[in-house]
Backbone as a ProteinNet text record, in pm:
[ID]
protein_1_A
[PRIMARY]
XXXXXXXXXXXXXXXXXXXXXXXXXXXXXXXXXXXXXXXXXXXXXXXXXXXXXXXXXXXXXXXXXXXXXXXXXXXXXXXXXXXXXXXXXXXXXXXXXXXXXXXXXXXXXXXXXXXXXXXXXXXXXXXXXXXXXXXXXXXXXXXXXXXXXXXXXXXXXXXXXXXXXXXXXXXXXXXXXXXXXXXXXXXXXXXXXXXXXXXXXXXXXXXXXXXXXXXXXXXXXXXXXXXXXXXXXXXXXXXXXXXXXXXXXXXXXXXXXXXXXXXXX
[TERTIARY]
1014.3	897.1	849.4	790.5	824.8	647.3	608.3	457.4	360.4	277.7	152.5	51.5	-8.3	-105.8	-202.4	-267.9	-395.7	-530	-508.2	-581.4	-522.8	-654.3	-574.4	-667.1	-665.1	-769.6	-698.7	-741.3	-658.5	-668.2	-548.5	-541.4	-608.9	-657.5	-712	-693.5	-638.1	-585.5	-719	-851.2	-896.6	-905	-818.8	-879.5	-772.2	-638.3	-592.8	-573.8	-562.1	-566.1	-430.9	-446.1	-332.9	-379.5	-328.6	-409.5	-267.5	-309.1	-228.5	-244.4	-143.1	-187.5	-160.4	-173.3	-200.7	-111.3	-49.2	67.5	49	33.7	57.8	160.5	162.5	345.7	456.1	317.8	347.1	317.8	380.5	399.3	432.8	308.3	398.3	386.8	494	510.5	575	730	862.5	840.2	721.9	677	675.9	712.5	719.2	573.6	495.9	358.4	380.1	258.6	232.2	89.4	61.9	-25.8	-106.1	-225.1	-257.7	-286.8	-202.2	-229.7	-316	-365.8	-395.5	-328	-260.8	-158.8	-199.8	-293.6	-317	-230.4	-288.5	-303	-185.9	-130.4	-51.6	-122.9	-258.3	-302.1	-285.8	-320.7	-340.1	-508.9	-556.3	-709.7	-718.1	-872.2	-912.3	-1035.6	-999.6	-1118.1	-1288.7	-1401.5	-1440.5	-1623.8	-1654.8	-1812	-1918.5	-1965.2	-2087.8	-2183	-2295.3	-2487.6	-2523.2	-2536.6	-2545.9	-2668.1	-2794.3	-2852.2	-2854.1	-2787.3	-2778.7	-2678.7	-2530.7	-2412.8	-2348.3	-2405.7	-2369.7	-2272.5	-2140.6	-2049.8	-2118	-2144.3	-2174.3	-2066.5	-2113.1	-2016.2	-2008.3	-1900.5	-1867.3	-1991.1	-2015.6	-2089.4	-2246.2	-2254.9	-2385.7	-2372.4	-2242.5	-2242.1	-2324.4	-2403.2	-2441.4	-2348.2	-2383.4	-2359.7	-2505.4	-2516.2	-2618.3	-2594.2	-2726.2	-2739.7	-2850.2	-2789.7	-2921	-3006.6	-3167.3	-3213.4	-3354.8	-3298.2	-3404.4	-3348.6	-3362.8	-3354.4	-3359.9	-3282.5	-3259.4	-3328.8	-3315.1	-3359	-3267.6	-3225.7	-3113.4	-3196.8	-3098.3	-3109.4	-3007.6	-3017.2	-2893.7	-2812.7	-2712.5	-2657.4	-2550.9	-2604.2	-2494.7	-2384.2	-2273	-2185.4	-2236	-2301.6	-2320.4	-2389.2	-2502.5	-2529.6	-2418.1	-2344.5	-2219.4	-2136.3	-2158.9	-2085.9	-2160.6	-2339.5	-2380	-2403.7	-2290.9	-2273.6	-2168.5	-2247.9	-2128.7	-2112.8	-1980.5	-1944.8	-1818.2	-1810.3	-1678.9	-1564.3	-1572.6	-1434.2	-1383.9	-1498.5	-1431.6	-1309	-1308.4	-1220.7	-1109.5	-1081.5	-1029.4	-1052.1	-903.5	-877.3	-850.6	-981.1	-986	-925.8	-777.9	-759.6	-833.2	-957.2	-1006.7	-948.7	-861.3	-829.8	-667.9	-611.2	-463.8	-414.2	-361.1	-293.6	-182.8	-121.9	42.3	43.9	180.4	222	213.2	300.9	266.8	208.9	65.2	-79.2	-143.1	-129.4	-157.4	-104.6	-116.8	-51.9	-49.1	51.3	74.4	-37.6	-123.5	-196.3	-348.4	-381	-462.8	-438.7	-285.4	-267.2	-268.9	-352.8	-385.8	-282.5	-323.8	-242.8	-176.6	-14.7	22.7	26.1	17.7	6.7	111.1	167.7	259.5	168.2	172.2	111.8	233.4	182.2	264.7	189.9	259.8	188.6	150.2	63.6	84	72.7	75	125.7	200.4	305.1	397.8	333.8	190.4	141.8	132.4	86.8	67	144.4	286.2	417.5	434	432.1	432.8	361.9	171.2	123.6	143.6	206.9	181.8	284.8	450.6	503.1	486.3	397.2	340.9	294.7	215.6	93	241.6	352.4	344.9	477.3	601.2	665.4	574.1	465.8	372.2	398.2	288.4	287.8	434.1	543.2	658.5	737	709	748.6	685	544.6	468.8	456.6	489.2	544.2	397.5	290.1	157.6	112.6	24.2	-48.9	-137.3	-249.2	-379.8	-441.6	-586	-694.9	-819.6	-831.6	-955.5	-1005	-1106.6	-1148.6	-1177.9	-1181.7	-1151.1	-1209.7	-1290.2	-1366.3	-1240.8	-1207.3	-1132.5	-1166	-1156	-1173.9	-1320	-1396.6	-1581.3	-1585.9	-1528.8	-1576	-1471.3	-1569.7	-1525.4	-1464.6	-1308.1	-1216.8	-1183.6	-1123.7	-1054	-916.6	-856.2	-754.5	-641.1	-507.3	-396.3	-289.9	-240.1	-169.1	-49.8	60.4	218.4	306	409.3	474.5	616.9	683.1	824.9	845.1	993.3	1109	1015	1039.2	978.4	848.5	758.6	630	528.5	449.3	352.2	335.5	276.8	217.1	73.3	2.6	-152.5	-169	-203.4	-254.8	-404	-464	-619.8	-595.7	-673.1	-690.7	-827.8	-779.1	-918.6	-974	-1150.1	-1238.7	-1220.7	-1331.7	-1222.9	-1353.6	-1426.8	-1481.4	-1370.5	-1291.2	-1230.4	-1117.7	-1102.1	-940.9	-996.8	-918.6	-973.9	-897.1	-984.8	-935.5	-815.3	-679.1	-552.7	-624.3	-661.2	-707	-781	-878.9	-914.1	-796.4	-730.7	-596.6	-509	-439.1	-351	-354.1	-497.3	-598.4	-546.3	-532.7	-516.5	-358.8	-272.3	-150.7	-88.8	-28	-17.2	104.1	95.6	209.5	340.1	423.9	611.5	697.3	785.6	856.2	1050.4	1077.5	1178.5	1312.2	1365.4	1503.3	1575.6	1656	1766.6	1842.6	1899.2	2022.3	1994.2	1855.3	1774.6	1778	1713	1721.1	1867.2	1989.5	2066.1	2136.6	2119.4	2110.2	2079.6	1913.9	1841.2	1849	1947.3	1966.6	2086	2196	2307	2276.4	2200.3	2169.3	2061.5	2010.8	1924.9	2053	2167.5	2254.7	2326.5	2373.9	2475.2	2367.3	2246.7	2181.6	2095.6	2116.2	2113.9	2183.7	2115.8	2178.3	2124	2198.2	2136.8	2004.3	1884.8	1778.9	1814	1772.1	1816.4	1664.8	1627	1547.4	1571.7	1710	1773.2	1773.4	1690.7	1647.9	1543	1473.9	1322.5	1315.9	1432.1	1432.2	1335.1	1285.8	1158.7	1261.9	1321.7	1371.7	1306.6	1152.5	1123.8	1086.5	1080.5	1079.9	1237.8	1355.3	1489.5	1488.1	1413.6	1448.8	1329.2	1240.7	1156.7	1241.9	1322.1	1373.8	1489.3	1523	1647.6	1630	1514.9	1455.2	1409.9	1361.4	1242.7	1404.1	1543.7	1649.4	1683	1681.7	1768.3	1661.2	1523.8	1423.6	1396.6	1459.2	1469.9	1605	1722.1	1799	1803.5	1674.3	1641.7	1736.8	1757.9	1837.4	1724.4	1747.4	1673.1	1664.4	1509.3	1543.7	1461.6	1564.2	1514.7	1470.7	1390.3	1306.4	1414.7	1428.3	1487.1	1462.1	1592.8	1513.7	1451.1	1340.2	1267.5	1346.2	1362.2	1461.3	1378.2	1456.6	1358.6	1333.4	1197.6	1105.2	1149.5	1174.8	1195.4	1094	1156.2	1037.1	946.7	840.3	767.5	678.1	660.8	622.8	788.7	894.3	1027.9	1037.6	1055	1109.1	1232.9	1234.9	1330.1	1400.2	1541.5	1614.4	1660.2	1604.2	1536.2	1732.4	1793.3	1939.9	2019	2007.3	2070.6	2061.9	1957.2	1870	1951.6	1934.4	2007.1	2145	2192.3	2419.6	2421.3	2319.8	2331	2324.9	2212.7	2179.8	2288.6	2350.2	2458.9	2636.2	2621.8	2735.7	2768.9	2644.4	2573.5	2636.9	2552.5	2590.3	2710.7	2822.7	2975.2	3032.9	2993.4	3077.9	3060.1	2926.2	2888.2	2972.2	3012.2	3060	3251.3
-1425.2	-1427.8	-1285	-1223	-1105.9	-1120	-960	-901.6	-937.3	-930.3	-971.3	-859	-813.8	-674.7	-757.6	-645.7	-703.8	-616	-577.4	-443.4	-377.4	-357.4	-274.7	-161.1	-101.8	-1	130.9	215.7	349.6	453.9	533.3	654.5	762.9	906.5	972.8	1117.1	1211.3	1334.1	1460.3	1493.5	1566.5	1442	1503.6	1428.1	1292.5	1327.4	1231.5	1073.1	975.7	854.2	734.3	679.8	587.7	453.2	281.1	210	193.1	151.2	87.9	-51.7	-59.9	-157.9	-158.9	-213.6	-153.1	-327	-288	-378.2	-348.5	-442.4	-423.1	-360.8	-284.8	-243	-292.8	-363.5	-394.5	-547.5	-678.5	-807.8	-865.2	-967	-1073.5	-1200.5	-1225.8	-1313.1	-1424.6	-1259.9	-1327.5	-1373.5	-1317.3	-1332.7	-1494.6	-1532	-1658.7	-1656.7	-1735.6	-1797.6	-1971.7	-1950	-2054.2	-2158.5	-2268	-2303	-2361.2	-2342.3	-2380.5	-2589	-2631.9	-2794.6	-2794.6	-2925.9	-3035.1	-3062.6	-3037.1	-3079.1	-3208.8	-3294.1	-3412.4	-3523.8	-3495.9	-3560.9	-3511.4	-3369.6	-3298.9	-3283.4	-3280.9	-3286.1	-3085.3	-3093.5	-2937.3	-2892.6	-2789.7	-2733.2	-2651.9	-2702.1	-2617.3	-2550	-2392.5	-2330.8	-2354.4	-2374.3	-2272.4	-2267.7	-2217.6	-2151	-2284.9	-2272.6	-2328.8	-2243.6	-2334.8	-2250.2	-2215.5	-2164.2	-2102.3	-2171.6	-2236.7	-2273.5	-2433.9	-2520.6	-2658.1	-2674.6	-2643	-2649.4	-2719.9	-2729.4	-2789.1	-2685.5	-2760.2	-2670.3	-2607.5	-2509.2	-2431.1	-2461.1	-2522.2	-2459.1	-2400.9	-2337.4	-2249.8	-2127.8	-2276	-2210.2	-2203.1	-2243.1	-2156.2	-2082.8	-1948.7	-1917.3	-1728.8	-1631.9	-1535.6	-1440.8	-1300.5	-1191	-1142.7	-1137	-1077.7	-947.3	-813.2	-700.8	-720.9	-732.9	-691.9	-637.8	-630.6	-483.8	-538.8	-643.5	-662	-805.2	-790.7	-960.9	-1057.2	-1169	-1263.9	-1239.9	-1100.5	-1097	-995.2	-1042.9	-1022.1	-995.7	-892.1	-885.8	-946.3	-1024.6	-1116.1	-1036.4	-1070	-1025.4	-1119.5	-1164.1	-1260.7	-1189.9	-1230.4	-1201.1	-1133	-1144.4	-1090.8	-965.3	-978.4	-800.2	-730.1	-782	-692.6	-623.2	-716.3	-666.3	-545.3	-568	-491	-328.1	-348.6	-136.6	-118.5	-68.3	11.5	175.7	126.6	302.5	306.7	409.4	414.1	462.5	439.2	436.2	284.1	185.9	79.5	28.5	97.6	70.1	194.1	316	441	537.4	535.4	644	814.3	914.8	942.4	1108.2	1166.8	1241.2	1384.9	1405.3	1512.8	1683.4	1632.1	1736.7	1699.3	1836.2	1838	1906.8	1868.6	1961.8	1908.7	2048.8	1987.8	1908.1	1827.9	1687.1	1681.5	1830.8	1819.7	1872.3	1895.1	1904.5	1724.7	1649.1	1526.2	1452.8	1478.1	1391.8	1295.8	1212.7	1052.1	979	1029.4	1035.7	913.8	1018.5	974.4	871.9	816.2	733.9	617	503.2	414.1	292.5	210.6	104.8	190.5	145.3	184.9	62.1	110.2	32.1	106	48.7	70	56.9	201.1	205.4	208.5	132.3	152.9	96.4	200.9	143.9	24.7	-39.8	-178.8	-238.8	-88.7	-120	-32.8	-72.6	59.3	176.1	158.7	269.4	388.3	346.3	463.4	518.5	452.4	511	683.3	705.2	871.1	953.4	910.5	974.3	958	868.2	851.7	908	904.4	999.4	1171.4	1211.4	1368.1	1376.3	1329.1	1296.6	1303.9	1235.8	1154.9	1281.9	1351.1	1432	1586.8	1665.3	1726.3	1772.3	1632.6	1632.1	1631.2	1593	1599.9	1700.3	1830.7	1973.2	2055.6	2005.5	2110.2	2060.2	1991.6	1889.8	1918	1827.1	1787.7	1640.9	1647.7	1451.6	1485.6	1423.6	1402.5	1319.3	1343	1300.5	1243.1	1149.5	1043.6	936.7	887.4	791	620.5	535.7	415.3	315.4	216.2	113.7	-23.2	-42.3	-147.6	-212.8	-358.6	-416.6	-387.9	-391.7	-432.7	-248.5	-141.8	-25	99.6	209.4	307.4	407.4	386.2	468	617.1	731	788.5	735.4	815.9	768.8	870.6	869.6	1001	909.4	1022.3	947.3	1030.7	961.1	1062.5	1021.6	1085.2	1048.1	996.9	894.3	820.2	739.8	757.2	742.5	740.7	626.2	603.7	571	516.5	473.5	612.9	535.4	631.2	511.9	618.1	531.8	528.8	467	502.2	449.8	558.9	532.2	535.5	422.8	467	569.1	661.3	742.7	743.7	717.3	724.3	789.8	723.6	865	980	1076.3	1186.7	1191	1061.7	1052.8	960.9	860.7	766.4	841	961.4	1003.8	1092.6	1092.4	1092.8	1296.2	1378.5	1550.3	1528.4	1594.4	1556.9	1660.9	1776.3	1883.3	1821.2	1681.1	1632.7	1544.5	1554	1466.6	1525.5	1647.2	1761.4	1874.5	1927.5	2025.4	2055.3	1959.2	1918.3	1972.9	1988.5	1991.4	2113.5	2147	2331.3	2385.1	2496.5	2527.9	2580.1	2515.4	2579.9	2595.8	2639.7	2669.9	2612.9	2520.3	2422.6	2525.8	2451	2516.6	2534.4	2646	2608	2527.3	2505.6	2419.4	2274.8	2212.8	2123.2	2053.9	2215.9	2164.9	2192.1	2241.8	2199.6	2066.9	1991.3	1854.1	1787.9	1779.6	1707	1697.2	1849.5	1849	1769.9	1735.2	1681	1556.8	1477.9	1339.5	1320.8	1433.3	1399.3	1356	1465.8	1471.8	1339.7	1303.9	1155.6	1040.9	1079.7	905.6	933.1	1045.6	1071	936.3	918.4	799.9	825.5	788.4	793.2	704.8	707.1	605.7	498.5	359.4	257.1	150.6	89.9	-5.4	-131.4	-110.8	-221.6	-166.2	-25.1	14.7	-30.2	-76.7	-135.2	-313.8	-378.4	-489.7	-575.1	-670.6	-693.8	-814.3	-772	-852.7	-950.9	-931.1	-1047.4	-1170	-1136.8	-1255.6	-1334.7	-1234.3	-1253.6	-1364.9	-1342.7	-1441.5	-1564.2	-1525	-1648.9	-1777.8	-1730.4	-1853.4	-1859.6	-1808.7	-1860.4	-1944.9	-1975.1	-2074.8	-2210.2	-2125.8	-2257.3	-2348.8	-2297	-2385.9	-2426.2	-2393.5	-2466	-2603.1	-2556.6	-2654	-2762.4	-2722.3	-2842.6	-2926.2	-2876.4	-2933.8	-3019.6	-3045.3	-3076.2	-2981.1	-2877.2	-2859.2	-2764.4	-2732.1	-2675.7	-2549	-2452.5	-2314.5	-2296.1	-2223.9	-2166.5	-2007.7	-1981.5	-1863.4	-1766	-1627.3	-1527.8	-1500.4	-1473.4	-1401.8	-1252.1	-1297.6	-1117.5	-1023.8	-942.4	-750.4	-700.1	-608.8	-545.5	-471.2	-439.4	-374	-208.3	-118	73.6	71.6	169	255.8	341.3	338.1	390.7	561.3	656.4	811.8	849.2	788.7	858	978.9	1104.7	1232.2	1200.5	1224.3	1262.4	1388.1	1452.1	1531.4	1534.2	1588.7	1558.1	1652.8	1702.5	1755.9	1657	1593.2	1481.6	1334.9	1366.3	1212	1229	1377.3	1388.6	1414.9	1447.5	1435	1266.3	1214.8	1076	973.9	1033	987.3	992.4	1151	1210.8	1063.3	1062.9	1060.6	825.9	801.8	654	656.7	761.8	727.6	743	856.7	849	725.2	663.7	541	450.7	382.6	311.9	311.6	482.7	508.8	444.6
-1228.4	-1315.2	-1341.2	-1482.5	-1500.5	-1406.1	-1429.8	-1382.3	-1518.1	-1441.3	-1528.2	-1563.9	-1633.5	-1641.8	-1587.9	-1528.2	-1440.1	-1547.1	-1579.2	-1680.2	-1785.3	-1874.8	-2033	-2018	-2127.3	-2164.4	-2237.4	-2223.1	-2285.7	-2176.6	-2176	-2096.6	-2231.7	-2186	-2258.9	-2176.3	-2293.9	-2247.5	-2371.6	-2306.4	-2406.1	-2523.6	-2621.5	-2749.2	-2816.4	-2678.3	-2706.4	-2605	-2704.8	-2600.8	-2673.6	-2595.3	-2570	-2500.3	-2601.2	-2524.8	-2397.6	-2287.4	-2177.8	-2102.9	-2053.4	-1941.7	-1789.1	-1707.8	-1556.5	-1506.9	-1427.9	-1305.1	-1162.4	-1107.8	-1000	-959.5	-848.3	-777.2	-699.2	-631.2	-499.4	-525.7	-467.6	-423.2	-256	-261.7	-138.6	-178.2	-338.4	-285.7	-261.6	-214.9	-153.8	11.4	37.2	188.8	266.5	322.6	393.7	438.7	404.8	420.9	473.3	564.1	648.4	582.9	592.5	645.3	720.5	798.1	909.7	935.4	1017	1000.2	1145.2	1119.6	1239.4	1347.8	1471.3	1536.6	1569.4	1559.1	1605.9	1494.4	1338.7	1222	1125.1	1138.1	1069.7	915.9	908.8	809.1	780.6	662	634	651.5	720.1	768.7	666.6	582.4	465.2	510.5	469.8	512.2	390.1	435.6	284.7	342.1	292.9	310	323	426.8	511.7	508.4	452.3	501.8	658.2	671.2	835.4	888.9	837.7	865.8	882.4	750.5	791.2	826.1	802.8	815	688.5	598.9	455.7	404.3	318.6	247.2	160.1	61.6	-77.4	-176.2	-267.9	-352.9	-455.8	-533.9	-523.4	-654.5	-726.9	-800.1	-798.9	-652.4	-579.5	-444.1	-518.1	-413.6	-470.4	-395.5	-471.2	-365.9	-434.7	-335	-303.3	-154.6	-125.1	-60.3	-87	-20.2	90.7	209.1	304.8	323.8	330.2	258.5	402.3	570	616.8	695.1	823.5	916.3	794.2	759.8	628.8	568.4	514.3	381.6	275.3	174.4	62.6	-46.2	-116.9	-280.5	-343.5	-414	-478.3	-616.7	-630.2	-761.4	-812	-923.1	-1007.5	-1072.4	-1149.3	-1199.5	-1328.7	-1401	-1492	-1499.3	-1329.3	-1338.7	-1268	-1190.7	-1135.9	-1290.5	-1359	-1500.5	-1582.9	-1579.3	-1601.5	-1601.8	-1494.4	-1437.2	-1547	-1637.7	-1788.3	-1755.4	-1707.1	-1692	-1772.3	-1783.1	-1852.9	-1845.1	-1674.4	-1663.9	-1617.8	-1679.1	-1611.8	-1734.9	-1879.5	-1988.5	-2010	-1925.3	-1964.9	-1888.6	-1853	-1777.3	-1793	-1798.2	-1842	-1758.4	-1773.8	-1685	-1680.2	-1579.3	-1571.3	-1510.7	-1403.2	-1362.2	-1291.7	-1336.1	-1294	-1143.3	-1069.6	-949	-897.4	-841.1	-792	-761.6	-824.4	-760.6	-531.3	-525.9	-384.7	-264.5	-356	-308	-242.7	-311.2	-257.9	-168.4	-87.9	74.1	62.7	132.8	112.5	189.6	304.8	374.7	276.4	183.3	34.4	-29.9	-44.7	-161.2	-98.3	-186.5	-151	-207.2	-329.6	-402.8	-507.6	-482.3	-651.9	-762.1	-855.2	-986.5	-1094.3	-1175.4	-1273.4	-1412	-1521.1	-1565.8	-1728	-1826.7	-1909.7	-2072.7	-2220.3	-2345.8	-2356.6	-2371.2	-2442.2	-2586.6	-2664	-2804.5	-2821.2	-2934.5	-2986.3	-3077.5	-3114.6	-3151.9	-3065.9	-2956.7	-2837	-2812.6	-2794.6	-2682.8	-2694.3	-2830.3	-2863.8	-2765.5	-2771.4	-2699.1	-2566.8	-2511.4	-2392.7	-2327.2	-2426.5	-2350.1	-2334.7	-2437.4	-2451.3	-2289.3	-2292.3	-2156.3	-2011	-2015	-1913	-1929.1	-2035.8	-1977	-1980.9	-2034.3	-1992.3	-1848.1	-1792.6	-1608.7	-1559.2	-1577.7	-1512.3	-1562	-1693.7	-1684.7	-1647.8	-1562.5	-1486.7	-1338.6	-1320.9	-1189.7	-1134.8	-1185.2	-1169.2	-1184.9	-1134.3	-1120.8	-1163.1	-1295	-1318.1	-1245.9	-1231.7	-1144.6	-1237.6	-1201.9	-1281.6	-1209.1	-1224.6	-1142.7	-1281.4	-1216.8	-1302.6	-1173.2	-1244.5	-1159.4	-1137.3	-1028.3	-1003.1	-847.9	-877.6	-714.4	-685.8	-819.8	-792.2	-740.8	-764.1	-709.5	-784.8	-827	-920.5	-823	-852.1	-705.8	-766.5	-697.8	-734.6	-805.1	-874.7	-960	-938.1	-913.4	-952.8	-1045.8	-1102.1	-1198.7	-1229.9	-1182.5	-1177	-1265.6	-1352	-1415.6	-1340.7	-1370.9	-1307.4	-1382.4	-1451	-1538.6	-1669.1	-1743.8	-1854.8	-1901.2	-1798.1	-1746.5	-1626.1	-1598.4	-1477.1	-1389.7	-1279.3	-1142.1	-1170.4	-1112	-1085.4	-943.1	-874.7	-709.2	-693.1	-662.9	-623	-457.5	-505.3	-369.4	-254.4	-134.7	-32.1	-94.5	-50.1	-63	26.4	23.5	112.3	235.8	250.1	410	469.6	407.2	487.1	500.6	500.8	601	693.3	811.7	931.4	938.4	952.6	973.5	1108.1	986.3	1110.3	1249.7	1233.3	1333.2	1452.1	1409.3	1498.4	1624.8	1543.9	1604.2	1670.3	1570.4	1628.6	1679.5	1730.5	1715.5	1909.8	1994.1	2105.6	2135	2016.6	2035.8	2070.4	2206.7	2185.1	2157.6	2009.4	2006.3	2099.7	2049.6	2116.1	2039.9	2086.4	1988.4	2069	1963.5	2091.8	2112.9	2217.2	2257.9	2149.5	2121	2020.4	2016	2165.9	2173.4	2164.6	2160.8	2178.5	2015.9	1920.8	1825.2	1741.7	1775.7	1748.7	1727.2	1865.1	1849.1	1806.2	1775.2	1725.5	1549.4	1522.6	1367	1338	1422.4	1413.8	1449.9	1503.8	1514.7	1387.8	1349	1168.7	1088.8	1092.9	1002.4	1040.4	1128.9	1135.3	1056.3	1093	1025.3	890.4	853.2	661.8	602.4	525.3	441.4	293.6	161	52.1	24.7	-9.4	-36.6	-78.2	-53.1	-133.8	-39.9	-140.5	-106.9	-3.9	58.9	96.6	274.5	286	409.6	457.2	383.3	383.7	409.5	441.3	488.3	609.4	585.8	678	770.4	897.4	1002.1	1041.2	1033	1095.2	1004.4	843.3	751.3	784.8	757.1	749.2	885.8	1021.1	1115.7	1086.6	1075.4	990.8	926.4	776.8	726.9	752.3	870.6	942.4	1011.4	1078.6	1170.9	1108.5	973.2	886.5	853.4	838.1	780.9	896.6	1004.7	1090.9	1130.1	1125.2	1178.3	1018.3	928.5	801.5	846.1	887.3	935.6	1081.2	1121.1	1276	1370.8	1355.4	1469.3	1552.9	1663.3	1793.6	1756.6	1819.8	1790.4	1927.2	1991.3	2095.5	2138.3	2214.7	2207.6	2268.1	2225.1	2311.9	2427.7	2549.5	2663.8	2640.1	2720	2669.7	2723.8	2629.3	2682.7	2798	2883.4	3024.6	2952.1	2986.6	2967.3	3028	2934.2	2997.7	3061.8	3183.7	3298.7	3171.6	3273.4	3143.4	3305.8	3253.2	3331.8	3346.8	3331.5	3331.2	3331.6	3398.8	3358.9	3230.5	3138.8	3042.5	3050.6	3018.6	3059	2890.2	2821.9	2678	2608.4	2671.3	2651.1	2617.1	2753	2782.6	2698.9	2666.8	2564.8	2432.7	2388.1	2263.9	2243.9	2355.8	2367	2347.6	2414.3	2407.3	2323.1	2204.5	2081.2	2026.8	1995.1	1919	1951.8	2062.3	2103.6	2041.3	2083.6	2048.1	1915.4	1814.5	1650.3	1636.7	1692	1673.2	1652.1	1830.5	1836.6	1731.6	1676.6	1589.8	1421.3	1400.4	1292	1269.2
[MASK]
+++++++++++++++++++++++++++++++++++++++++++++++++++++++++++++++++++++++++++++++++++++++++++++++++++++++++++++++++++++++++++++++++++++++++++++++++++++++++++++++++++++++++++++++++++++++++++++++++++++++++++++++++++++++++++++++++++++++++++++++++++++++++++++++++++++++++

């Protein structure tokens, strides 16, 4: 089933614009999903919103958003004033500022989205815009309201189309210094990192999406067929558990690594 645009609007460079539309990147939903039953009844358990005070369901279309502003006490907001915040980047993305593509740490990037014309009038401008940033090997920066909240925006050019990543704000990433700040420099053995470059080099592999395999879905509907077929699935014995304060002989670890990937090859 192809993707669906989740969003239109126009990208806008200065004085030029382009309408678009916005895709998701990312999907689950090749993902093996469950749902929760009854073990008594085998019925299926439906969740959904109860008044905290009588225990009565709500539904759905009395349900509000409230702001706390005091012990039960709320400011309410309906759908139509949530709509009421007219900004404008909730229609256009409007790129304010440019910087190296690898100035932005992966650290920042949040959701990608696939960004592409959605009329053939635009396509012109949009590829100006989109090979531009990829002969100055730069990402534009804009912000655009999505998910009820006006995010940062980066926006990279790849193949024929762009990305759009909403980016953390820059209180929700945590200062690495606070983290690595503790860490004291060395400078490693040679012969140490000799090794350690030749066990990089044996497990180089060309990129391919087919590294990114999720094992534990793959044993999931291996189970869900054998258990459609009634047959038995029985649990693994658990692996022993490694000593754990081990002195490591960190030479030795890596002749060992090295010597592991040979055989395998």
């Amino acid at each position: 089933m192809a993707a669906r645009s989740f969003w239109s609007g126009y990208l806008k460079l200065s004085l030029v614009t382009c309408p678009v539309e916005m895709t998701p990147a990312v999907t689950q939903a090749e993902r093996v999903r469950f749902h929760t039953l009854n073990e008594a009844t085998g019925n299926r358990v439906v969740s959904q919103y109860v008044d905290s005070v009588s225990g009565k369901p709500v539904a759905d279309d009395d349900q509000l958003r409230g702001y706390p502003v005091g012990e039960d006490d709320y400011v309410t907001l309906t759908d139509d004033e949530f709509s009421a915040v007219a900004l404008e980047t909730t229609r256009t993305l409007d790129i304010e500022r440019f910087v190296p593509r690898t100035e932005v740490g992966l650290v920042w990037r949040d959701r990608p989205h696939y960004l592409a014309p959605s009329e053939p009038v635009g396509e012109e401008a949009f590829s100006v815009i989109r090979e531009a940033m990829a002969a100055t090997n730069t990402v534009g920066l804009s912000k655009l309201v999505l998910y009820r909240r006006e995010r940062p925006i980066m926006i990279e050019p790849r193949g024929k189309g762009m990305i759009v990543w909403t980016l953390r704000q820059a209180d929700e990433v945590r200062d690495e210094k606070d983290v690595f700040g503790s860490i004291k420099p060395a400078t490693p053995p040679k012969d140490a990192m000799k090794l350690a470059l030749s066990v990089i080099k044996d497990r180089t592999v060309d990129w391919s999406e087919d590294l990114l395999g999720d094992r534990v879905q793959a044993s999931l509907r291996k189970i869900i067929a054998r258990k459609k077929k009634g047959k038995k699935v029985e649990a693994p014995k658990p692996e022993a558990k490694e000593e754990t304060g081990k002195v490591i002989d960190l030479m030795a670890a890596l002749r060992k690594s090295l010597d592991s990937d040979k055989r395998k090859r």
